[in-house]
N, C-alpha and C positions, 0 to 999 in steps of 0.2 A: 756638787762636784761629781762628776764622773769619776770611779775607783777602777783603775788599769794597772793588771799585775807586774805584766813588764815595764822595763824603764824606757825611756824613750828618747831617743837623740834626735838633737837640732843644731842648727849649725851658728845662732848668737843667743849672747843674754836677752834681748828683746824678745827673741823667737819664746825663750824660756820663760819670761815674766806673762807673754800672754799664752800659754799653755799653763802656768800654773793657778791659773784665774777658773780653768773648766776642770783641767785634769786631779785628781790625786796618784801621782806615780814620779819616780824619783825621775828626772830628768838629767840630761846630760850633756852639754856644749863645745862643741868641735872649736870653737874660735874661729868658724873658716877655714881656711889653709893653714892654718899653724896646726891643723890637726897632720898634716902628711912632716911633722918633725916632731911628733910629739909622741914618743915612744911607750913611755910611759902613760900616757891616756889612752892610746889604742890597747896597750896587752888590760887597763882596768876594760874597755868597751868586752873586751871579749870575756873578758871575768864574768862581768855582770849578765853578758849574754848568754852565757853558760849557765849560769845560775837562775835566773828567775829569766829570761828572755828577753829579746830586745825588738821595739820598734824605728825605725828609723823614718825621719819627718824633714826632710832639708826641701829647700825651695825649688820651685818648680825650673827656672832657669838651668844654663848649663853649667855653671858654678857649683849648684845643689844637686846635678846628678854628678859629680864631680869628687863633692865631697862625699856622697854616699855610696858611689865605687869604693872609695879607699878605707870607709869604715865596714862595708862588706868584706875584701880583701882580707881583713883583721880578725875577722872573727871567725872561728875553728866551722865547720861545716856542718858537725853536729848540732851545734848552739839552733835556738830559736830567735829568727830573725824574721820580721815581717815588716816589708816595704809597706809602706804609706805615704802616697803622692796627692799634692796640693792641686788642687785643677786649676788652670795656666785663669788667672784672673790679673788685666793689666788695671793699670794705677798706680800712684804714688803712697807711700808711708806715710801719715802724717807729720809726724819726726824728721824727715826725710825734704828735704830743699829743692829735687829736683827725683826725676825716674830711674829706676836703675837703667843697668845698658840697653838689657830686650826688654822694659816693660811692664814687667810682669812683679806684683806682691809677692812677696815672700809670707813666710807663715807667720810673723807679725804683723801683718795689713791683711790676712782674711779674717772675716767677720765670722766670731764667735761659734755661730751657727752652724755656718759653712765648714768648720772645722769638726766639730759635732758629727756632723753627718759624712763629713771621710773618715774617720772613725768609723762609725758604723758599718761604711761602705765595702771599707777592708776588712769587714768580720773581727770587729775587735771587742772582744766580751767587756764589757762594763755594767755596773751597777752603778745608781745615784748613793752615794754617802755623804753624811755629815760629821762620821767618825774616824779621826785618823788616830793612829797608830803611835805610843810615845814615842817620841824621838829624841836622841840622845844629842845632845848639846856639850860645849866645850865647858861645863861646870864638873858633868860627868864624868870627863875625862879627866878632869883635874884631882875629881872623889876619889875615880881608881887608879891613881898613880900615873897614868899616861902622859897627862902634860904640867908641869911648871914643879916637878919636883927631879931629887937626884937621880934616880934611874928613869925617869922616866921614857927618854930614850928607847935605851934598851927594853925594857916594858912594851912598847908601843912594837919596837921590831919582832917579839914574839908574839903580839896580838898579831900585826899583820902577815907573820906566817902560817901563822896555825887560820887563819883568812883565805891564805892563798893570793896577799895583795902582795905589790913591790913594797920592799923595805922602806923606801926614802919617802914613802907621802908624808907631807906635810899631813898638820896636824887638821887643817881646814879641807884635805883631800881624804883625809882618815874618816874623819868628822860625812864625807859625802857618802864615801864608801860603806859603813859599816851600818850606815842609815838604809841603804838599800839592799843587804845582804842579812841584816838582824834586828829583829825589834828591842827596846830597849831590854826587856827582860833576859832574852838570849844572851846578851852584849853581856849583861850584868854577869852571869850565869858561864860564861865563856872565857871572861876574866879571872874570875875566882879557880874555875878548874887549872888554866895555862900560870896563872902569877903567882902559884902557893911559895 
């Protein structure tokens, strides 16, 4: 596994399933165009890009520079943002019944490799690890009061202020978030101060 500080955006789950085969780094999925009405996922893009930095990976077509205008746009100026583009490689998906419109793989149809090495290409610091980080999972959530009990709610809405996330994430967008902003120690540590 490649260990990358920043988080990194793509624009589908496929893109995501095969990045999370090389990378260790939190990822994060535009859905496509459902990302230019998704308010809420852009102001988390800019969260996260603020905080530990962001890479952005969308496919080399005009869709993928398309969607990565609009997650550019979102995110404050300061933030750390570093473009990383797929080199135009045509072919079909295997998944996939027929070509896209121009042709061209997106970041689920380039080989392994080939991905590797635009990473690198882009100056992107990496080490090989086989150690990840614990991760907080929905049992933990449930340990510290945050989901399946009375306040829990409310609970969850002062974890994610004192975050600096939107109030209304779900408990599966909480669960993404707080994964890429704290390891679980922090989290534990974080709750106990804000929930006395």
């Amino acid at each position: 596994m490649i260990k990358i500080k920043q988080a990194v955006v793509v624009e589908g789950k496929y893109d995501k399933i095969k990045l999370s085969s090389i990378i260790d780094a939190p990822i994060i999925v535009t859905n496509g165009f459902e990302i230019f009405k998704d308010k809420q996922k852009l102001s988390y893009i800019n969260e996260v890009a603020k905080r530990r930095g962001l890479i952005i990976l969308t496919d080399s077509d005009s869709a993928g520079l398309i969607i990565r205008n609009r997650v550019l746009k979102a995110v404050d100026n300061n933030a750390e943002v570093i473009n990383v583009f797929v080199p135009d490689i045509f072919g079909k998906e295997k998944r996939k019944s027929k070509k896209s419109a121009e042709g061209k793989l997106g970041v689920e149809g380039i080989d392994v490799e080939i991905l590797k090495e635009t990473f690198n290409k882009f100056g992107i610091l990496s080490d090989e690890t086989e150690n990840k980080r614990k991760e907080i999972k929905k049992t933990d959530l449930f340990e510290l009061g945050l989901s399946g009990g009375k306040d829990s709610l409310k609970k969850r809405k002062i974890v994610l202020k004192e975050l600096n996330l939107p109030e209304n994430l779900t408990t599966n967008n909480l669960l993404e978030a707080i994964n890429i902003f704290v390891d679980f120690d922090e989290f534990k540590s974080l709750c106990e101060r804000v929930l006395k």
